[in-house]
C-alpha positions as a printed Julia matrix, in Angstrom:
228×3 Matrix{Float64}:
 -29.22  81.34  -53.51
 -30.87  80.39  -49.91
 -32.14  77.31  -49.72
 -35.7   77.64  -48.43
 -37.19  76.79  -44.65
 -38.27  73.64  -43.97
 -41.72  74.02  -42.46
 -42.54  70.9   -39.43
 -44.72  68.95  -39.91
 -48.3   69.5   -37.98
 -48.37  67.85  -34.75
 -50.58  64.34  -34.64
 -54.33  64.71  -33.73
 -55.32  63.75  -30.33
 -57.87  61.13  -32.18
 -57.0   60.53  -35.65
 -59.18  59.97  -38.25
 -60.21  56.02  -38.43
 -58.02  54.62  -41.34
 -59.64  53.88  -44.69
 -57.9   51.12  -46.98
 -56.02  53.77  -49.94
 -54.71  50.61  -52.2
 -56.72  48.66  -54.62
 -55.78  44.75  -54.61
 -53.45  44.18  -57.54
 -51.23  47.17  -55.98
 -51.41  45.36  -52.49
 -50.75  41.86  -54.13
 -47.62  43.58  -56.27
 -46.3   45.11  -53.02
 -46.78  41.26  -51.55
 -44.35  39.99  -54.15
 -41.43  43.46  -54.22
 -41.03  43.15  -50.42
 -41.14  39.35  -50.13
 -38.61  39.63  -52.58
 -36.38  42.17  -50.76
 -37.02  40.39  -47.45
 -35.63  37.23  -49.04
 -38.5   35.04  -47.84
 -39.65  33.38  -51.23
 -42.62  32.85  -52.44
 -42.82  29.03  -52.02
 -45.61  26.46  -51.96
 -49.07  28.14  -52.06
 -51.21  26.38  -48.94
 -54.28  25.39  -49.96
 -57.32  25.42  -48.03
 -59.0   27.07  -44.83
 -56.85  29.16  -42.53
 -58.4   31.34  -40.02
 -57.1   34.33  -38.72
 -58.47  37.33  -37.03
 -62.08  35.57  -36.73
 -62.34  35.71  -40.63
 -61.77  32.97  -43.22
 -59.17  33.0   -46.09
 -58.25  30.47  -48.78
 -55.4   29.59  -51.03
 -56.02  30.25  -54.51
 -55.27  26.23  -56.02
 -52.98  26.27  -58.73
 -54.12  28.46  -61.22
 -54.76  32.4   -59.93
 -56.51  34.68  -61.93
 -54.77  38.13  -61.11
 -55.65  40.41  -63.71
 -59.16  42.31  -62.47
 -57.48  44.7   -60.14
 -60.64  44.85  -57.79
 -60.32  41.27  -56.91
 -57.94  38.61  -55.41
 -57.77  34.99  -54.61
 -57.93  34.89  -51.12
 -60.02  37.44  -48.44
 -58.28  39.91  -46.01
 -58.48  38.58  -42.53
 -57.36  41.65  -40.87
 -60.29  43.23  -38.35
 -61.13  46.9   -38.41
 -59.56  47.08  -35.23
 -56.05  45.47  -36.05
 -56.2   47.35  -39.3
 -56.32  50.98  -37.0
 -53.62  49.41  -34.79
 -51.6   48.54  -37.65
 -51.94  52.33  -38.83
 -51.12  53.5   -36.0
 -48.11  51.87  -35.63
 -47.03  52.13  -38.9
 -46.95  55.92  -38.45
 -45.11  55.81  -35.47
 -42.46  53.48  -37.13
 -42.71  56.21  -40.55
 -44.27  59.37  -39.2
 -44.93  62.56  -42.07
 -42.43  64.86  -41.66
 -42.44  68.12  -43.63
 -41.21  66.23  -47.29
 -42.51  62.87  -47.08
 -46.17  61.38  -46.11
 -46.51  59.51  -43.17
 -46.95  55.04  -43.95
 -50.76  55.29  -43.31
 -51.28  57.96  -46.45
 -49.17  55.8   -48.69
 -51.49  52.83  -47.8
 -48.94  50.51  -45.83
 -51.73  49.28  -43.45
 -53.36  47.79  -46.73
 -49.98  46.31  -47.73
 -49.41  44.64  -44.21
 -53.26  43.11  -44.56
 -52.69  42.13  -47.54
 -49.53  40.29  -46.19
 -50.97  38.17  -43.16
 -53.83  37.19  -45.31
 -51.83  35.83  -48.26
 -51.6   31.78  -48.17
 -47.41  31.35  -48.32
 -45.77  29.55  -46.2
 -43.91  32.78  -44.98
 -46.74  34.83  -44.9
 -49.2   32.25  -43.09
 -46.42  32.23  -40.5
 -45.91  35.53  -39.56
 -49.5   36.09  -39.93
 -49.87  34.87  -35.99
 -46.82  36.93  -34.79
 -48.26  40.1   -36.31
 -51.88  39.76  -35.88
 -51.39  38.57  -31.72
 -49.05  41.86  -31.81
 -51.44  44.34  -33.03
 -54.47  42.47  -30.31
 -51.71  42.79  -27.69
 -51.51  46.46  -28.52
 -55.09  47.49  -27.98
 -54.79  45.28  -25.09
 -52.36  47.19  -23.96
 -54.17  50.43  -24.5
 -57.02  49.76  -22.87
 -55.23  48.17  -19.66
 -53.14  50.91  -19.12
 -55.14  53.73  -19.84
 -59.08  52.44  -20.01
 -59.05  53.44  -23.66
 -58.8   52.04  -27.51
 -55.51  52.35  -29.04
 -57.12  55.1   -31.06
 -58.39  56.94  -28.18
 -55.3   57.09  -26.61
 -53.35  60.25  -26.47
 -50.48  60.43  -28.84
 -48.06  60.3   -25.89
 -49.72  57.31  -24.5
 -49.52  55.58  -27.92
 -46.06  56.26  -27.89
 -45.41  55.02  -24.68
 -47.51  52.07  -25.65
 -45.18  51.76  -29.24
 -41.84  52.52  -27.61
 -41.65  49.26  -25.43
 -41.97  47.12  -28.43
 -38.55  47.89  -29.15
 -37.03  47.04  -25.44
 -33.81  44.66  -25.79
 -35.41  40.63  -25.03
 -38.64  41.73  -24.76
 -41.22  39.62  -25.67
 -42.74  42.24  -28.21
 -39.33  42.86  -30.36
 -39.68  40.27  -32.26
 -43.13  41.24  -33.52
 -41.49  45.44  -33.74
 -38.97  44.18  -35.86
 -41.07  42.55  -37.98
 -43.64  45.29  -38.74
 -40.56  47.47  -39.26
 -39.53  45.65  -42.25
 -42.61  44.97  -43.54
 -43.83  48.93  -43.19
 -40.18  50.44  -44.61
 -40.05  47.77  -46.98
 -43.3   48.95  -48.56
 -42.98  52.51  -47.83
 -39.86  52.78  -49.75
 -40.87  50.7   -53.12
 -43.16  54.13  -53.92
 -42.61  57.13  -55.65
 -42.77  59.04  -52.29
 -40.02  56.79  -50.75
 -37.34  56.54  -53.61
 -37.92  60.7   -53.04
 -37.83  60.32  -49.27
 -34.67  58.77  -49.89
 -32.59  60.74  -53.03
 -33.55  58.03  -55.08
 -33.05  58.83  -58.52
 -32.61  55.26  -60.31
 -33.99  55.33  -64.21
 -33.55  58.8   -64.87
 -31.49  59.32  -68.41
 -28.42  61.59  -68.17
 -28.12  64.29  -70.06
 -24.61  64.39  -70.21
 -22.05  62.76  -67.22
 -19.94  65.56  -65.74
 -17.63  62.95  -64.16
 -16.48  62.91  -60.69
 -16.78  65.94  -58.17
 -13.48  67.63  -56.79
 -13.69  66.18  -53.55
 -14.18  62.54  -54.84
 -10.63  63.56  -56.87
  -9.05  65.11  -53.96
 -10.15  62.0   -51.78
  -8.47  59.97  -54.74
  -5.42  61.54  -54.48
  -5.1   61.61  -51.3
  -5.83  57.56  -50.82
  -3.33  57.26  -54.37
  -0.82  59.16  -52.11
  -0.85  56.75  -48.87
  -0.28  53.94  -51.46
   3.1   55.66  -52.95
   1.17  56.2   -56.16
């Protein structure tokens, strides 16, 4: 039977719509501790006390968090509404929709990466200033080089704007590659990514139909190089 057409995705608005936060706190905090995890970065000493960042105040949580109302947390979100729409924006350019898959913003990643500079780790606190002076130096960027917000900017520009993050030694990659992991690290930890992906982990077999003729012809075929 033919498999059927892949439709494209539809093309990115000139001005997309203004991001609204999609994740509720105890998903964002849970995403916090899965991609820390993955990343290898620990979770560490809790710092206690005021830290600043994006002209808000956030505070460590002391040594006894309460976790379990899922509309609250111990600490604020320091993220502006402007870095918030930056990060969206280049979270989608890093994990765009395509025509199986949802683009990062409509999973909620930009809620995840808030979440992420605003937690009081050690880790977290310090990539807090590498993201958060990233995403100011890209609306910076936008409206220096084209008179416009980042969201204003046409997609084109944005692009342009996203693309020389990645530019071998350039002051910017290390901030790119950052971002990258963070946004694919919590893309692919939902349902929507282990499907992006083929990812079929805790699904009961019904019966195992062993392995496929070409993983027993390649078997033969490496068993006969060996004189076996």
């Amino acid at each position: 039977m033919s498999q059927p057409l892949k439709t494209a995705p539809p093309p990115a608005p000139e001005t997309p719509e203004p991001y609204q936060p999609k994740i509720d706190r105890r998903t964002a905090l849970a995403w916090v501790g899965v991609v820390g995890a993955a990343l290898a970065v620990g979770t560490g000493v809790v710092v206690y006390g005021p830290k600043t960042g994006g002209g808000r105040v956030t505070r460590g949580y002391g040594t006894d968090p309460k976790l379990n109302p899922p509309e609250k947390a111990p600490w604020s979100r320091i993220m502006t509404p402007e870095q918030l729409q930056a990060a969206a924006l280049l979270a989608d350019f890093i994990l765009p929709a395509t025509a199986i898959a949802p683009s990062a913003s409509a999973l909620g990643v930009p809620d995840f990466i808030d979440e992420w500079v605003s937690a009081p780790y050690p880790d977290q606190v310090k990539d807090r200033p590498l993201i958060l002076n990233g995403l100011n130096g890209l609306v910076w960027r936008a409206r220096r080089q084209h008179g416009v917000g980042l969201t204003a900017a046409t997609p084109a520009q944005r692009a342009a704007i996203f693309g020389a993050l990645a530019t071998p030694k350039g002051p910017d990659l290390k901030f790119f590659k950052r971002m990258r992991s963070l946004v694919a690290g919590a893309y692919y930890t939902t349902p929507q990514g282990f499907r992006d992906i083929g990812y079929l982990g805790n699904v009961a077999r019904q019966s195992d139909p062993g392995p496929s003729d070409a993983v027993k012809a390649h078997l033969d075929r490496e068993l006969k190089k060996l004189g076996l």
